[in-house]
ChimeraX commands (.cxc) that place a marker at each C-alpha (Angstrom):
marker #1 position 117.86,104.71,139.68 radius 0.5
marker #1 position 117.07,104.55,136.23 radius 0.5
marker #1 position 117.30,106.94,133.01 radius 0.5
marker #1 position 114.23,106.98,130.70 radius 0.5
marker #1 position 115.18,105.30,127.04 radius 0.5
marker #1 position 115.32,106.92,123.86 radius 0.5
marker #1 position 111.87,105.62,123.24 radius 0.5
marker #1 position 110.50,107.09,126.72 radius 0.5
marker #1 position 106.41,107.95,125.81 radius 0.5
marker #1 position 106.34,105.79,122.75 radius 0.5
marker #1 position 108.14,106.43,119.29 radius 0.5
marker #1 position 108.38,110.11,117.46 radius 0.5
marker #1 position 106.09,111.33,114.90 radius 0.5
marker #1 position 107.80,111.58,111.59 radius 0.5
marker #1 position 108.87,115.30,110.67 radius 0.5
marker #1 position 106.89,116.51,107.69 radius 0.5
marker #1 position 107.48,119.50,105.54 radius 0.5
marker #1 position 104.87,121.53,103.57 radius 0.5
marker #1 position 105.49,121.92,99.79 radius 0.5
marker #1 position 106.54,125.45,100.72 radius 0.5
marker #1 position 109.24,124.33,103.33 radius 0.5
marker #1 position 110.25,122.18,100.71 radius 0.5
marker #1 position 111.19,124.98,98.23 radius 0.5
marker #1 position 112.88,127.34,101.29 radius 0.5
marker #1 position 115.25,124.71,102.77 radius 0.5
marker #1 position 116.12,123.62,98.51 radius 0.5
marker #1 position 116.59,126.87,97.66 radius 0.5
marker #1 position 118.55,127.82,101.15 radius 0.5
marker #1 position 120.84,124.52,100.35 radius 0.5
marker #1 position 121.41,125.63,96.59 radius 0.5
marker #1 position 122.39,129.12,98.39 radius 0.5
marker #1 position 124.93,127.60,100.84 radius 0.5
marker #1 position 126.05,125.38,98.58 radius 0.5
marker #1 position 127.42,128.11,96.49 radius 0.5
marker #1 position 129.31,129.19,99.29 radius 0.5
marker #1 position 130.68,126.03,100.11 radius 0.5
marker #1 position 128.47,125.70,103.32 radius 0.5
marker #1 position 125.96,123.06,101.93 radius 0.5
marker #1 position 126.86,120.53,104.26 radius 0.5
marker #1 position 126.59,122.48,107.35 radius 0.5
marker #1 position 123.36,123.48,106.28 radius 0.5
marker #1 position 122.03,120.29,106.46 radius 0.5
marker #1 position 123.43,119.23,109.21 radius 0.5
marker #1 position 122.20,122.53,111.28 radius 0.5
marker #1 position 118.17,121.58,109.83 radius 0.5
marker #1 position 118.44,118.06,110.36 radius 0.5
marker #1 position 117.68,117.31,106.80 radius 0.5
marker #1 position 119.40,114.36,104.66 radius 0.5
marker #1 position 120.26,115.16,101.38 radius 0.5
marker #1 position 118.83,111.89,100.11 radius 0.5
marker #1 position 115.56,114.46,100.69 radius 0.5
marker #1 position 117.22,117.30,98.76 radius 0.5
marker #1 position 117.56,115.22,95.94 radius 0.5
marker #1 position 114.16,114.08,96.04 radius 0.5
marker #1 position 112.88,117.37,96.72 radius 0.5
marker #1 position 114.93,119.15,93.44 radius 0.5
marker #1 position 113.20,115.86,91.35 radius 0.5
marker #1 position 109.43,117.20,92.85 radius 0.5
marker #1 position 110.42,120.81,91.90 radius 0.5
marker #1 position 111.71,119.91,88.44 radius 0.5
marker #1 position 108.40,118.17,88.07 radius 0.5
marker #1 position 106.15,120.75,89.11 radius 0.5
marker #1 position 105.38,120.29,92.73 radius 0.5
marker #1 position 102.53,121.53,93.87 radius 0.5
marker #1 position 101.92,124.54,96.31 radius 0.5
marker #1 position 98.86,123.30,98.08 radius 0.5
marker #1 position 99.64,119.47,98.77 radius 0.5
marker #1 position 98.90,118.26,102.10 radius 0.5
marker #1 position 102.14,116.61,103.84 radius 0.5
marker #1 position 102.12,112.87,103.51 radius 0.5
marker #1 position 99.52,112.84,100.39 radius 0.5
marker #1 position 101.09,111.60,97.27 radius 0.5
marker #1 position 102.05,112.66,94.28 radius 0.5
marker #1 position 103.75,111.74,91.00 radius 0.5
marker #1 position 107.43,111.48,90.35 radius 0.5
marker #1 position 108.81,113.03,87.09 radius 0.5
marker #1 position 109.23,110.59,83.95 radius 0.5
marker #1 position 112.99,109.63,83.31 radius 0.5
marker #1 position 112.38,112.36,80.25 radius 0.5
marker #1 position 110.92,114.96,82.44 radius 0.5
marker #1 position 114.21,114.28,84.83 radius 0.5
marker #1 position 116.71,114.29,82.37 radius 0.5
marker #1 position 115.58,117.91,80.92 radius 0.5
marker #1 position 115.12,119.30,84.37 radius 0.5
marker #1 position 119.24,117.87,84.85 radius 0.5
marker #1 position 120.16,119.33,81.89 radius 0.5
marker #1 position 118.31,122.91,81.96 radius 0.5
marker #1 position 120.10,123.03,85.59 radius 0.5
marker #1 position 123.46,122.50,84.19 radius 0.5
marker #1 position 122.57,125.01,81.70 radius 0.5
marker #1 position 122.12,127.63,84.14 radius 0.5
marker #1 position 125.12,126.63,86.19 radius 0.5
marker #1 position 127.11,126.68,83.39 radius 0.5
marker #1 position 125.56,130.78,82.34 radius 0.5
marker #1 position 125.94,132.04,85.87 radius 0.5
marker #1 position 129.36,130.62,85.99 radius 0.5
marker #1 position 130.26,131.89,82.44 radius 0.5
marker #1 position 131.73,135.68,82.20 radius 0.5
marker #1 position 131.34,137.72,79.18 radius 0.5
marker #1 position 134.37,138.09,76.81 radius 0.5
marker #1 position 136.01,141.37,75.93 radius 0.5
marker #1 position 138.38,142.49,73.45 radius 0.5
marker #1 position 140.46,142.97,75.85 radius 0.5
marker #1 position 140.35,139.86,77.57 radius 0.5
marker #1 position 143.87,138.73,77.11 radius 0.5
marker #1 position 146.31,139.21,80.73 radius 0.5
marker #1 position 148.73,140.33,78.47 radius 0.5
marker #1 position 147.02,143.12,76.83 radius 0.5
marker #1 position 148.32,146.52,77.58 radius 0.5
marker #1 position 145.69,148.66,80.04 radius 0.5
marker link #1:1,2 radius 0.2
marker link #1:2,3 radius 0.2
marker link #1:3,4 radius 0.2
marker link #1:4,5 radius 0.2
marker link #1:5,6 radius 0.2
marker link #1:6,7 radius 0.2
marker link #1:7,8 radius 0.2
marker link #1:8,9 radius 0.2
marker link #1:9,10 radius 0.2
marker link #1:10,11 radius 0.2
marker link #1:11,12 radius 0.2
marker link #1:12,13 radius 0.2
marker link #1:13,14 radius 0.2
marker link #1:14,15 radius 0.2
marker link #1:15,16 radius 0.2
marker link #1:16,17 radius 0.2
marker link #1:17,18 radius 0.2
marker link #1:18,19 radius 0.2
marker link #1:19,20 radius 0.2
marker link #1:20,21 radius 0.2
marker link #1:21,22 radius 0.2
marker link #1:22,23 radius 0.2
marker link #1:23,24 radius 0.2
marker link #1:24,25 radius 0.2
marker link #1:25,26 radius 0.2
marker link #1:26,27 radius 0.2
marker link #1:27,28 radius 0.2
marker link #1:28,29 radius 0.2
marker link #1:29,30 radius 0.2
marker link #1:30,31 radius 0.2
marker link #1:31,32 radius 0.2
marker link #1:32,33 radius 0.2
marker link #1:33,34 radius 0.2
marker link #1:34,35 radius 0.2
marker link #1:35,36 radius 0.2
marker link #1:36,37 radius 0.2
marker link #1:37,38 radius 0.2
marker link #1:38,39 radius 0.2
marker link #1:39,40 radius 0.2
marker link #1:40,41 radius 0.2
marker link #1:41,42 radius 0.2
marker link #1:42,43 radius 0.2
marker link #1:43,44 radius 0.2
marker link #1:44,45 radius 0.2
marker link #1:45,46 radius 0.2
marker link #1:46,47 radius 0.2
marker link #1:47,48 radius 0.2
marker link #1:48,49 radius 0.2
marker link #1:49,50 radius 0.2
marker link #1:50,51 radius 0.2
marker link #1:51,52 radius 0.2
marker link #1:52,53 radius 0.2
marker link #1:53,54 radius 0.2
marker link #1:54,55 radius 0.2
marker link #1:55,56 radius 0.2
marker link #1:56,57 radius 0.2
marker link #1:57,58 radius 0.2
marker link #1:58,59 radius 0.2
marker link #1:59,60 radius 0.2
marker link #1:60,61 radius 0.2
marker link #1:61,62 radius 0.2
marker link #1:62,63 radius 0.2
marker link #1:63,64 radius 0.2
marker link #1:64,65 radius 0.2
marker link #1:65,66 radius 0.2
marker link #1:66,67 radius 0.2
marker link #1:67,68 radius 0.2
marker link #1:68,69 radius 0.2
marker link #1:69,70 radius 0.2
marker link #1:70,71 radius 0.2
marker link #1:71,72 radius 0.2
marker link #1:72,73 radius 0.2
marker link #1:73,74 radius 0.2
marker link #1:74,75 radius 0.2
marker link #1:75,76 radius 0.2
marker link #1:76,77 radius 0.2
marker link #1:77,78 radius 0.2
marker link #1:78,79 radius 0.2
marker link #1:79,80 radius 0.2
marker link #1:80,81 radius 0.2
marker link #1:81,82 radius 0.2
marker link #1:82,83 radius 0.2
marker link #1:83,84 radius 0.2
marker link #1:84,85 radius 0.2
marker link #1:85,86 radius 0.2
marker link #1:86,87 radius 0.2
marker link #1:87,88 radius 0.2
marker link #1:88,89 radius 0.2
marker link #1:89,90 radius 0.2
marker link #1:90,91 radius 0.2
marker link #1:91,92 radius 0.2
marker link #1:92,93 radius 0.2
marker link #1:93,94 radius 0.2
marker link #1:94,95 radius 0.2
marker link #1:95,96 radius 0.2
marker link #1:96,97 radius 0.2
marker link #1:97,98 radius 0.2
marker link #1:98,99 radius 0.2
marker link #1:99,100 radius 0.2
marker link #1:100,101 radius 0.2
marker link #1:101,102 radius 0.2
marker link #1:102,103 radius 0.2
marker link #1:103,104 radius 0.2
marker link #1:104,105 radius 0.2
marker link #1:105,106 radius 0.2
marker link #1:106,107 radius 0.2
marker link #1:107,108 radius 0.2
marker link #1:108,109 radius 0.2
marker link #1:109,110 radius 0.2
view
């Protein structure tokens, strides 16, 4: 008796993802990430994060809402990448930043 093979029925259709599922999975992954659960995120969608990169370079650029799976489009210019890199850290850097008070110091009295 024989088991069918992996490739039982002929070979899988490539998964796809809208330009919308795009943005929910990024912006799930940036969530998790925060929480140190990035990884598992991944793993639990089946996603590689070879396509998170890519997708975060399509959002930087402007990706557009209403492009049809598969169709293509055009990558961001190494100038276009660098500013969406550094306006990224820039709001890293503000949400991880705390405002100072004058009383800021441990050792100040309460």
């Amino acid at each position: 008796m024989s088991t069918p093979g992996p490739r039982e029925g002929g070979p899988r259709r490539r998964r796809t993802f809208t330009p919308t599922e795009k943005l929910g999975h990024l912006f799930a992954y940036e969530a998790a990430c925060a929480t140190g659960e990035g990884a598992a995120y991944l793993r639990e969608h089946g996603i590689y994060s070879a396509q998170i990169s890519e997708w975060r370079k399509l959002r930087d650029a402007g990706m557009p809402q209403d492009k049809k799976p598969g169709a293509k489009i055009v990558h961001p210019s190494a100038e276009q990448a660098d500013i969406a890199r550094l306006t990224r850290e820039l709001e890293l850097t503000r949400s991880h930043s705390r405002p100072k008070v004058s009383n800021d110091s441990p050792y100040s009295e309460a």
